[in-house]
C-alpha positions as CSV (number, residue, x, y, z in Angstrom):
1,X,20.7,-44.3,2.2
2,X,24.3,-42.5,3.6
3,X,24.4,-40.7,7.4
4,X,23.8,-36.9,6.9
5,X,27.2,-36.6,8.5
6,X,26.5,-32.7,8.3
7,X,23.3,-33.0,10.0
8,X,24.7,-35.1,13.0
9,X,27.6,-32.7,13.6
10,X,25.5,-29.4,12.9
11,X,23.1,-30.7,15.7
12,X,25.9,-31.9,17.8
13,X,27.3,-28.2,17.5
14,X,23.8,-26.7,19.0
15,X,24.3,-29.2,21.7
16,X,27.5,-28.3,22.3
17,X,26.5,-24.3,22.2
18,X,23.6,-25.2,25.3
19,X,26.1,-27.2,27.1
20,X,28.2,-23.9,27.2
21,X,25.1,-22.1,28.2
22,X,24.1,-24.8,30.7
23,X,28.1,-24.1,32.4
24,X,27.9,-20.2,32.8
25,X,25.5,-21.6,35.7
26,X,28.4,-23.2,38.0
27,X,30.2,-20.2,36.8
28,X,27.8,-17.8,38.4
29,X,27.9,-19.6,41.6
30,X,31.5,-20.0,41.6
31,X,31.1,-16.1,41.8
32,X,28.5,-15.7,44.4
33,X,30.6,-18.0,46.6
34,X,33.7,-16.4,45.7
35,X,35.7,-18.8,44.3
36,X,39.2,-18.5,42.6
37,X,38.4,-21.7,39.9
38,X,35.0,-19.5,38.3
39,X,37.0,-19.1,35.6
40,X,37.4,-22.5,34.6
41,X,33.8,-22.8,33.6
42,X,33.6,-19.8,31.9
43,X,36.8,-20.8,29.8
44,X,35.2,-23.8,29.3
45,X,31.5,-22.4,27.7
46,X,33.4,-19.7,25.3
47,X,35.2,-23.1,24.2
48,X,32.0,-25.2,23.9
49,X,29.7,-22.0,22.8
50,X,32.6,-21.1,19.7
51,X,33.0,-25.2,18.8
52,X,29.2,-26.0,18.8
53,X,28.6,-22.6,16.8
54,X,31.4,-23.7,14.4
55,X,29.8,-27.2,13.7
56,X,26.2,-25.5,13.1
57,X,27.4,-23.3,10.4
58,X,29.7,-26.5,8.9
59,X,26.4,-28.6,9.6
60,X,24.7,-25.8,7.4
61,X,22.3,-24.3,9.3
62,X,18.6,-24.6,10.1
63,X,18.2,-26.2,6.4
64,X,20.2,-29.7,7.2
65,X,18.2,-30.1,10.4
66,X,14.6,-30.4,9.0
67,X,15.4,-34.0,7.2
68,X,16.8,-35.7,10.2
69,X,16.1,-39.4,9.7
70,X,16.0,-42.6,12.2
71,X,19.4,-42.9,11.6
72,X,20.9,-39.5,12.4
73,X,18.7,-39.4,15.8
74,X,20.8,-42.6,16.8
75,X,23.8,-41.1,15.9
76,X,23.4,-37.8,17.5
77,X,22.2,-38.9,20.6
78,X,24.6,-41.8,21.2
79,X,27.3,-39.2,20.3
80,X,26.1,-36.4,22.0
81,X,26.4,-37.5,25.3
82,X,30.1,-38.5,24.7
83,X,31.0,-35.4,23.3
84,X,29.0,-33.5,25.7
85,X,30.9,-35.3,28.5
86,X,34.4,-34.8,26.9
87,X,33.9,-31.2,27.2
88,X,31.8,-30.7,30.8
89,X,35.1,-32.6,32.4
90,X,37.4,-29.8,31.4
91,X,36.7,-27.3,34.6
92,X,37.5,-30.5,36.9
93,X,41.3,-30.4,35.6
94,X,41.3,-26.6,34.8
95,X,40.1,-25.5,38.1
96,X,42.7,-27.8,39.7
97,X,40.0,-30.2,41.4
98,X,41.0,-33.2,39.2
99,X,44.4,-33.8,38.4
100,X,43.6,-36.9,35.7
101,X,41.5,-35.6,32.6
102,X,40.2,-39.6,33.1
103,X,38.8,-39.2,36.7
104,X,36.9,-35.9,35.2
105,X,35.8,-37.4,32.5
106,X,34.5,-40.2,34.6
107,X,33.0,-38.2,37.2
108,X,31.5,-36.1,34.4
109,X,29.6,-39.0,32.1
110,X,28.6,-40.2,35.6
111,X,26.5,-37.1,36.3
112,X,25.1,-36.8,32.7
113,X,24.2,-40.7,32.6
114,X,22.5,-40.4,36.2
115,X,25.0,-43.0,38.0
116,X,26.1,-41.2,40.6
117,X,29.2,-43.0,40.9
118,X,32.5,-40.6,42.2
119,X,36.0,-40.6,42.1
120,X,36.1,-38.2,45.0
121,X,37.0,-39.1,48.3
122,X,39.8,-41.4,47.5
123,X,43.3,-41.7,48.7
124,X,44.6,-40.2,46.0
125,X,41.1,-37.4,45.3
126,X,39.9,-34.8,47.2
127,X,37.0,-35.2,49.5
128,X,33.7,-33.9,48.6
129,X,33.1,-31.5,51.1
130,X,37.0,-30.2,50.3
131,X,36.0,-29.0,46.5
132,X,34.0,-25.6,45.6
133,X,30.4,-25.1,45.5
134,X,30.8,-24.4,41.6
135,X,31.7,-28.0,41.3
136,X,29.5,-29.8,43.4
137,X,26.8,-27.2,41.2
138,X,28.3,-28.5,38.3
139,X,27.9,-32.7,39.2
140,X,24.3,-31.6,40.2
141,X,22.8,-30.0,36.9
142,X,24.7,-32.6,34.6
143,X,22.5,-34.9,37.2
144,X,19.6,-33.0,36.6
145,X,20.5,-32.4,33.0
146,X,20.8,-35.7,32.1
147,X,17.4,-37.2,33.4
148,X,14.9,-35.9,31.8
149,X,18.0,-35.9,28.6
150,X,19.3,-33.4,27.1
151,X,17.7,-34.0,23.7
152,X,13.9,-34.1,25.4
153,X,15.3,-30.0,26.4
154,X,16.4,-29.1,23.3
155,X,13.4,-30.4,21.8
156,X,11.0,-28.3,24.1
157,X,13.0,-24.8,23.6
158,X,14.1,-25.4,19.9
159,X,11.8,-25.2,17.6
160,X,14.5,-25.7,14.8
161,X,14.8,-30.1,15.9
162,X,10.7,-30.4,15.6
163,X,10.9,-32.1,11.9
164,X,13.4,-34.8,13.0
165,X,13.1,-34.7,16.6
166,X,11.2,-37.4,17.0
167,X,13.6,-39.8,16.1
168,X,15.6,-37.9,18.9
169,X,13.3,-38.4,21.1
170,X,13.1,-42.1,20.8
171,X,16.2,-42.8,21.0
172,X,17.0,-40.8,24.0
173,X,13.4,-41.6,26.1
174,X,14.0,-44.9,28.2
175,X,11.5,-47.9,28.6
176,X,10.2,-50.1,25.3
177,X,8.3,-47.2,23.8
178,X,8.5,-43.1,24.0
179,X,5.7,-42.3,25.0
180,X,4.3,-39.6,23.6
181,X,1.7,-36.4,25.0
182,X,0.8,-34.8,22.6
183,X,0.6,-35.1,18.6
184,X,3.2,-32.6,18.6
185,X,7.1,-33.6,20.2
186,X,8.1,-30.4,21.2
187,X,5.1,-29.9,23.3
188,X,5.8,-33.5,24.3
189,X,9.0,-32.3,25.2
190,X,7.9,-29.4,27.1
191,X,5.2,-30.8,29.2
192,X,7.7,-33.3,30.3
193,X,10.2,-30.4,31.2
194,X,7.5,-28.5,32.7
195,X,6.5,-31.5,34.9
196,X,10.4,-32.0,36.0
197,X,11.1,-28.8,37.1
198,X,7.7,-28.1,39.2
199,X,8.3,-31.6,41.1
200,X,12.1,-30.5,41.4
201,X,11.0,-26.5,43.1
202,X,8.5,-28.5,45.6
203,X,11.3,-30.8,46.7
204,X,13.4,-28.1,47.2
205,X,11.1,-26.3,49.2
206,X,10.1,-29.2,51.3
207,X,14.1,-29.7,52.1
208,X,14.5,-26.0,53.0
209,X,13.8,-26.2,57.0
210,X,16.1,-29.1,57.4
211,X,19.2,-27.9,54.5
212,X,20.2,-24.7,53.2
213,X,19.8,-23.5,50.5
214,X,22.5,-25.0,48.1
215,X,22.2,-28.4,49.9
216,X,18.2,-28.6,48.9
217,X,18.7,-27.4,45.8
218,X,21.9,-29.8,44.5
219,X,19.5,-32.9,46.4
220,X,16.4,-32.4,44.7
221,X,18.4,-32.4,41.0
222,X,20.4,-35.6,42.1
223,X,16.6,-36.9,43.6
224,X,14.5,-36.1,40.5
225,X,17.3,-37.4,37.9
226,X,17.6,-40.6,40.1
227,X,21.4,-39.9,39.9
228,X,22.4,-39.7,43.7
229,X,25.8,-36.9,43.9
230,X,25.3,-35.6,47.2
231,X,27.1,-32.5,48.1
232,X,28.4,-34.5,51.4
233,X,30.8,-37.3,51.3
234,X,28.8,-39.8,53.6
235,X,25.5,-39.1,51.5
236,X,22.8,-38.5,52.8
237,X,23.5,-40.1,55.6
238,X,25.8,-37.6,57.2
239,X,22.5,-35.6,57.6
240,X,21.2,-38.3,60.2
241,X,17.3,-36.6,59.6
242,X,14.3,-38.7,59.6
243,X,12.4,-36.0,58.1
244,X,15.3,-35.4,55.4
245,X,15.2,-39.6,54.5
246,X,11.3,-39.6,54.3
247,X,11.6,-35.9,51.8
248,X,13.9,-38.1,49.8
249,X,11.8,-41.1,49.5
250,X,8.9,-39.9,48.4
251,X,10.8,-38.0,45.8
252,X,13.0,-41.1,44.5
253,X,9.4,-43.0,44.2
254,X,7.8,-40.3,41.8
255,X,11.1,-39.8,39.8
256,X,10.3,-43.7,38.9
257,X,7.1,-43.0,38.4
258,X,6.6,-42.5,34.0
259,X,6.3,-39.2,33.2
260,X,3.4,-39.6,31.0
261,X,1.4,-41.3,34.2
262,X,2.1,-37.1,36.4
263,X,1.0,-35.5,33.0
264,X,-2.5,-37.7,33.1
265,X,-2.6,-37.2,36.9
266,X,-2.3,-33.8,36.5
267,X,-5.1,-33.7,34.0
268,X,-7.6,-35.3,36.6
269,X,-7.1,-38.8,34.8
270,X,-6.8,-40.2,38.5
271,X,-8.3,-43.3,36.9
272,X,-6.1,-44.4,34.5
273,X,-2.9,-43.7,36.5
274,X,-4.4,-46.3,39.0
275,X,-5.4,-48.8,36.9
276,X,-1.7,-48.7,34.9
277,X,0.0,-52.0,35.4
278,X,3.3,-51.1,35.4
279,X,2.4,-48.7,37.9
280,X,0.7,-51.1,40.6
281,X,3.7,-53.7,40.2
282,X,6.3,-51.3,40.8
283,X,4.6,-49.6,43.8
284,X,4.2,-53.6,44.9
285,X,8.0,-54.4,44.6
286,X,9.0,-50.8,46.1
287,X,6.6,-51.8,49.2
288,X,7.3,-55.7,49.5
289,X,11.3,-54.7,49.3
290,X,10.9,-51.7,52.0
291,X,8.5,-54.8,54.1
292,X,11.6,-57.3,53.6
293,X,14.3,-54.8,54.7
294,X,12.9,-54.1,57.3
295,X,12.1,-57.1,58.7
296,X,15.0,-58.2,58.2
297,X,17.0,-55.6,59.7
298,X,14.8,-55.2,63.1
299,X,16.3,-57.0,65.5
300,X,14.1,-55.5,69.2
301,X,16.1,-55.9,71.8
302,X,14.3,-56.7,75.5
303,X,15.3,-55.1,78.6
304,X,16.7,-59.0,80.0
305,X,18.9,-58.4,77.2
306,X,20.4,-55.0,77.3
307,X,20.9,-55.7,81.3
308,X,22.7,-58.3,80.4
309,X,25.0,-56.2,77.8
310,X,23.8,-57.4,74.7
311,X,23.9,-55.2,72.5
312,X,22.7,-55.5,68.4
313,X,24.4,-56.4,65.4
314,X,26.2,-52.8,63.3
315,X,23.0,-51.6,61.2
316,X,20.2,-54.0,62.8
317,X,17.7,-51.7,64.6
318,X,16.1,-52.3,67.7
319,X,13.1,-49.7,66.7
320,X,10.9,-50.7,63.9
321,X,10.3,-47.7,62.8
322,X,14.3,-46.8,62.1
323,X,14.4,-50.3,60.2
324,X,11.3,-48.9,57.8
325,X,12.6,-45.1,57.5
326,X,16.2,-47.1,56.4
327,X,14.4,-50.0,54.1
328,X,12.2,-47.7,52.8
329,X,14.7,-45.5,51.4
330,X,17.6,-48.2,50.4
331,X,14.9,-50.1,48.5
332,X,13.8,-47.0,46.8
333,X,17.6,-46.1,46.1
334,X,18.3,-49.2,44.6
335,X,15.2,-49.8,42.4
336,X,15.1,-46.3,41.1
337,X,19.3,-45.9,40.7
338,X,19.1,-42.8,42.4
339,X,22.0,-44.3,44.4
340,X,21.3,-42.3,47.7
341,X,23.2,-43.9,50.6
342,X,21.7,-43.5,54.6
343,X,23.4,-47.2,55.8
344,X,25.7,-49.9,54.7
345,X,23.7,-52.4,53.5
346,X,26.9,-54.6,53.0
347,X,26.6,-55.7,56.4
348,X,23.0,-55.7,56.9
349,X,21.7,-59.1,57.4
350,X,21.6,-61.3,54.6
351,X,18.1,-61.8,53.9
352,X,18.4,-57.9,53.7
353,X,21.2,-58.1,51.4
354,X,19.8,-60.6,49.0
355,X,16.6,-58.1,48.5
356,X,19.1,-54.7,47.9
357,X,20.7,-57.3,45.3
358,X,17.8,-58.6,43.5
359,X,16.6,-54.5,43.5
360,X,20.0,-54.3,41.3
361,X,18.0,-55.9,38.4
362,X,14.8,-54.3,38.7
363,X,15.1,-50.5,37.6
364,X,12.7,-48.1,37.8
365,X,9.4,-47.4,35.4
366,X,9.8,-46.9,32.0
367,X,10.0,-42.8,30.9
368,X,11.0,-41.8,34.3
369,X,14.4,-40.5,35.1
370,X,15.3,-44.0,36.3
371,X,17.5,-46.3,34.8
372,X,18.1,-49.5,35.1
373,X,16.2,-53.1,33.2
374,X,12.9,-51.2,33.8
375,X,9.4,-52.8,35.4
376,X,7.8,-52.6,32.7
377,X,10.2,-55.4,30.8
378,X,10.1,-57.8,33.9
379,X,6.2,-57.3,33.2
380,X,6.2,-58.1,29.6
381,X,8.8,-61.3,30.4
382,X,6.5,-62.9,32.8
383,X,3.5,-62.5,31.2
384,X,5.2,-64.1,27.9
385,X,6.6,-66.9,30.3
386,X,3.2,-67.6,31.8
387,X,1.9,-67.7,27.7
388,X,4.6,-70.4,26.3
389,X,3.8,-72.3,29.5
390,X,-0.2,-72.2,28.5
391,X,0.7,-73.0,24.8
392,X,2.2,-76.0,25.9
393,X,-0.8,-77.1,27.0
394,X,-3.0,-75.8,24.0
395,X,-1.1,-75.5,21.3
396,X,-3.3,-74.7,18.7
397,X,-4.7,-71.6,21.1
398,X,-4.1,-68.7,19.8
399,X,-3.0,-66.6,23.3
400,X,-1.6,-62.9,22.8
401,X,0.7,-61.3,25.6
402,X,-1.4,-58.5,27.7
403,X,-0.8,-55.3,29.1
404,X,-3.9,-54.2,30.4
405,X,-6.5,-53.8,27.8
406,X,-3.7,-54.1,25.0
407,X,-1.9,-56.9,23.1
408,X,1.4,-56.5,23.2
409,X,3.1,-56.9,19.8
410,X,5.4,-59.6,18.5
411,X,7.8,-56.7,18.1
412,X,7.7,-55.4,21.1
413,X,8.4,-58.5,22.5
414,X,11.1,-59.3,20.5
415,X,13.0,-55.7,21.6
416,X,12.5,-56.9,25.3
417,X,13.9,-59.9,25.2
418,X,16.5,-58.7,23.0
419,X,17.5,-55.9,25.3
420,X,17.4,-58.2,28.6
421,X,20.2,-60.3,26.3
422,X,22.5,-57.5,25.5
423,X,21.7,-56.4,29.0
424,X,23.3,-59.4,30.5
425,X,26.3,-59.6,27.7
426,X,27.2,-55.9,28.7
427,X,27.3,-56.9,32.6
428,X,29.4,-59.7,31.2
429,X,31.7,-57.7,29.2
430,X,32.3,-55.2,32.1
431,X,33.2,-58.1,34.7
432,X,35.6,-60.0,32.5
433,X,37.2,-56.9,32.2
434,X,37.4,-55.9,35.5
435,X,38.4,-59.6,36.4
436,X,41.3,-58.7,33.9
437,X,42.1,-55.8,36.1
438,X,42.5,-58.0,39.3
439,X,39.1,-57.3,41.0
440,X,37.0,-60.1,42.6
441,X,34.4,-61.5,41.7
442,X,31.5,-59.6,43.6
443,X,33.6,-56.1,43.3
444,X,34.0,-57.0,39.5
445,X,29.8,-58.4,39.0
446,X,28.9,-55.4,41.3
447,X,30.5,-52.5,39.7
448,X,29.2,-53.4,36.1
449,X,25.5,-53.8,37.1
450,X,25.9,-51.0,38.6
451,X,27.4,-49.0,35.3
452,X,25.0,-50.6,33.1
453,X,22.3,-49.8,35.1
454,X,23.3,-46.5,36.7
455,X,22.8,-47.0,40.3
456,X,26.2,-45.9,41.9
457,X,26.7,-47.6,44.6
458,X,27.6,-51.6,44.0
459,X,29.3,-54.7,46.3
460,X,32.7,-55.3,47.1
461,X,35.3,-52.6,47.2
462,X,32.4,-50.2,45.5
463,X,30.1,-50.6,48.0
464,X,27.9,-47.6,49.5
465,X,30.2,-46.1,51.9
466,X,33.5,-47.2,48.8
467,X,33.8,-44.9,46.2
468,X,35.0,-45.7,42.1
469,X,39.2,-43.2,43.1
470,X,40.9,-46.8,42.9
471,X,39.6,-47.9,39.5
472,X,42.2,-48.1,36.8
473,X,42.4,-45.6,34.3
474,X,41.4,-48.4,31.5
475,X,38.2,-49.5,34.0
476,X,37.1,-46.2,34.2
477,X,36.5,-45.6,30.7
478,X,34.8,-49.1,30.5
479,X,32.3,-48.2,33.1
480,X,31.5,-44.6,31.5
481,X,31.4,-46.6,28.5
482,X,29.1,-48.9,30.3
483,X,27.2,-46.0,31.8
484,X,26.3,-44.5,28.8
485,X,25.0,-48.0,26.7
486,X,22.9,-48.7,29.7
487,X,21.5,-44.7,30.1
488,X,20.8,-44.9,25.9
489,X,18.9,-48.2,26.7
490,X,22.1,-50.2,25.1
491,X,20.3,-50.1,21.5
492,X,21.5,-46.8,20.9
493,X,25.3,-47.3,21.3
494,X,25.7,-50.4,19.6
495,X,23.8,-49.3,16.8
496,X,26.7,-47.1,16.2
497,X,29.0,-50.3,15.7
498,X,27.3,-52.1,13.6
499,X,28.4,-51.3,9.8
500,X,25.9,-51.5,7.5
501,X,24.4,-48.3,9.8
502,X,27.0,-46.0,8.1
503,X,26.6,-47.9,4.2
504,X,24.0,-47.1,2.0
């Protein structure tokens, strides 16, 4: 059975033609704002619009697309987001904000993949607040864009992907299983879409008395696609609002939250949110982390004290209240990859630093916008530890592994503790190369967990307040490299190496 090659690259084409679509958008606020570089994006959508229409008629139409097989889903989503990116970078170095086509492409796969991580602000890049609003628009809907997927879109507004979309769709959805709605994946699709963008419009509102306009607006896509591009170069710190850090949080925790579990809430299926396991462990590791951090950051400081001119440690907080608001929203950061920075929790304390680390591995639930190992897999890994330790001591019991009510499949188990192998083996792969590159050894471990599981922020020189400008041109393509495997749920890309996938 041989790749449709001209079903891959007809789809790829209508993906290219949205992505076109999806950049007349910066373009328009480029205009509003009255910025010289508006052009660039529109230069840049005639090009993708005329190449992705070119592909669907050499892709032949409507007629190749309705036989799309498990095979052509991989391939067109693993490819889609790298041809997607190699075309959104183009404004950066048109519009003269970039001068390196591999810091925009970079910057660009980092919005689509939800990472977060920047180029800008470096010695040798221009600052965040220094580049148009058309840009920082831009870095916001390839945020937003990419995490709900731009597959899941094009499955709820084109009807044309619906016979082979679910193979899309699996391939694209994060967590063990896509989890699917309704019978139908378009109206899977939609729902999911539908859900996104109402949670997205209340943020924004909610920001509104304490942000403008454009600021609320470029937050809540970088909230909702846990992807963390601020539109200011300290983050969200710069801000310095309680009542912005608290909007934020709450946001961050229902953008891990599975998709599927606001669909059933909506419904009035109250119940069997509640009861979800995945649900109840990762709200007890978001509030046990927020707990820890900020325990281990308050530091109260007695009157005796401050007369005799003691003052606290940099970042330990003699309220409680400021050590909750700032653990509260680092742990939710971290554990979701939204990547949102209000402190530097390099020099917390290290009890708090050992928490934000261990957060590093966690991830947020499966089918949210999060990325990351997901909870769900930690779940499913303990549970099968806690079984092989009771077959030991029965071992002619027969004792499935439990989620809930369900037993969890030898295959599904299988796929987790495959994943959580080429998990670690990517991580690897990224720090021997950056070790290559003449990094340490926690700037080189800490920016590929980070890549793989597209948080941002990292250790070391990458750190929250660091950014990604002094990265070689070769370790930047590794980490968008990285960025993308670990977004696509690492499966997806490899897929595409092994051989026998494009043999008969």
């Amino acid at each position: 059975m041989v790749l449709n090659v001209k079903a891959v690259v007809g789809t790829l084409g209508l993906l290219l033609f949205f992505l076109g679509i999806a950049l007349l958008l910066p373009m328009i606020v480029g205009l509003i704002y009255g910025e010289a570089s508006w052009w660039s994006f529109g230069v840049t959508a005639l090009l993708a619009m005329s190449l992705g229409g070119g592909a669907w008629a050499f892709g032949g139409g409507r007629a190749q697309q309705q036989d799309l097989r498990i095979r052509e889903g991989f391939a067109i989503v693993a490819l889609a987001w790298f041809v997607l990116s190699l075309i959104g970078s183009l404004p950066f170095v048109l519009g003269g904000v970039l001068g390196s086509y591999t810091d925009a492409f970079f910057e660009t796969m980092s919005g689509f993949t939800t990472t977060g991580a920047t180029i800008l602000g470096g010695a040798e890049t221009p600052a965040i607040e220094d580049i148009p609003n058309a840009f920082l628009f831009w870095r916001s809907l390839a945020h937003w864009l990419g995490g709900m997927g731009v597959i899941v879109l094009m499955l709820a507004i084109m009807p044309i992907l619906g016979v082979g979309g679910m193979q899309m769709f699996k391939a694209e959805v994060p967590g063990p299983s896509a989890d699917k709605l309704t019978p139908r994946v378009r109206d899977t699709a939609k729902r999911l879409w539908y859900i996104y963008v109402g949670i997205t419009v209340v943020q924004v509102l909610l920001l509104l008395p304490a942000m403008d306009l454009f600021d609320a607006v470029n937050h809540a896509f970088a909230t909702m696609a846990t992807g963390g591009f601020s539109t200011r170069n300290g983050s969200v710190a710069d801000y310095d609002s309680a009542y912005i850090d608290w909007i934020i949080s709450l946001f961050m925790f229902l953008a891990g939250v599975n998709f599927a579990l606001h669909y059933r809430l909506l419904r009035g299926k109250a119940i069997t949110v509640f009861k979800d396991t995945e649900l109840r462990v990762y709200t007890g590791i978001v509030v046990g982390a927020s707990l820890l951090l900020a325990l281990g950051t308050w530091q109260p400081v007695s009157a005796a004290m401050l007369d005799a001119g003691t003052t606290t440690e940099p970042l330990v907080y003699s309220s409680f209240a400021d050590a909750l608001r700032y653990g509260v929203f680092q742990a939710l950061a971290i554990i979701t990859t939204t990547g949102f920075g209000t402190a530097d929790y390099e020099i917390w304390p290290p009890l708090a630093l050992i928490v934000i680390f261990l957060l590093f591995f966690v991830g947020g639930m499966a089918g949210s916008t999060g990325g990351g190992v997901k909870v769900i897999r930690h779940v499913l890994v303990f549970k099968n530890s806690f079984k092989e330790i009771r077959q030991l001591i029965h071992p002619q019991a027969v004792i499935p592994v439990r989620l809930g009510e369900t037993v969890v499949s030898k295959d599904v188990m299988r796929n987790v503790l495959s994943f959580l192998i080429l998990y670690i083996a990517a991580i690897t792969f990224g720090t021997l190369v950056m070790g290559l590159l003449g990094f340490d050894l926690l700037s080189a471990v800490g920016v590929s967990i980070s890549s793989v599981g597209n948080i941002g922020p990292a250790f070391g020189t990458f750190g929250p307040t660091e950014n990604y400008a002094h990265l070689p041109a070769i370790g930047k393509w590794v980490m968008s490299i990285l960025m993308m495997a670990g977004r696509l749920e690492i499966f997806t890309v490899l897929i595409l190496f092994v051989p026998s996938f494009w043999r008969r």
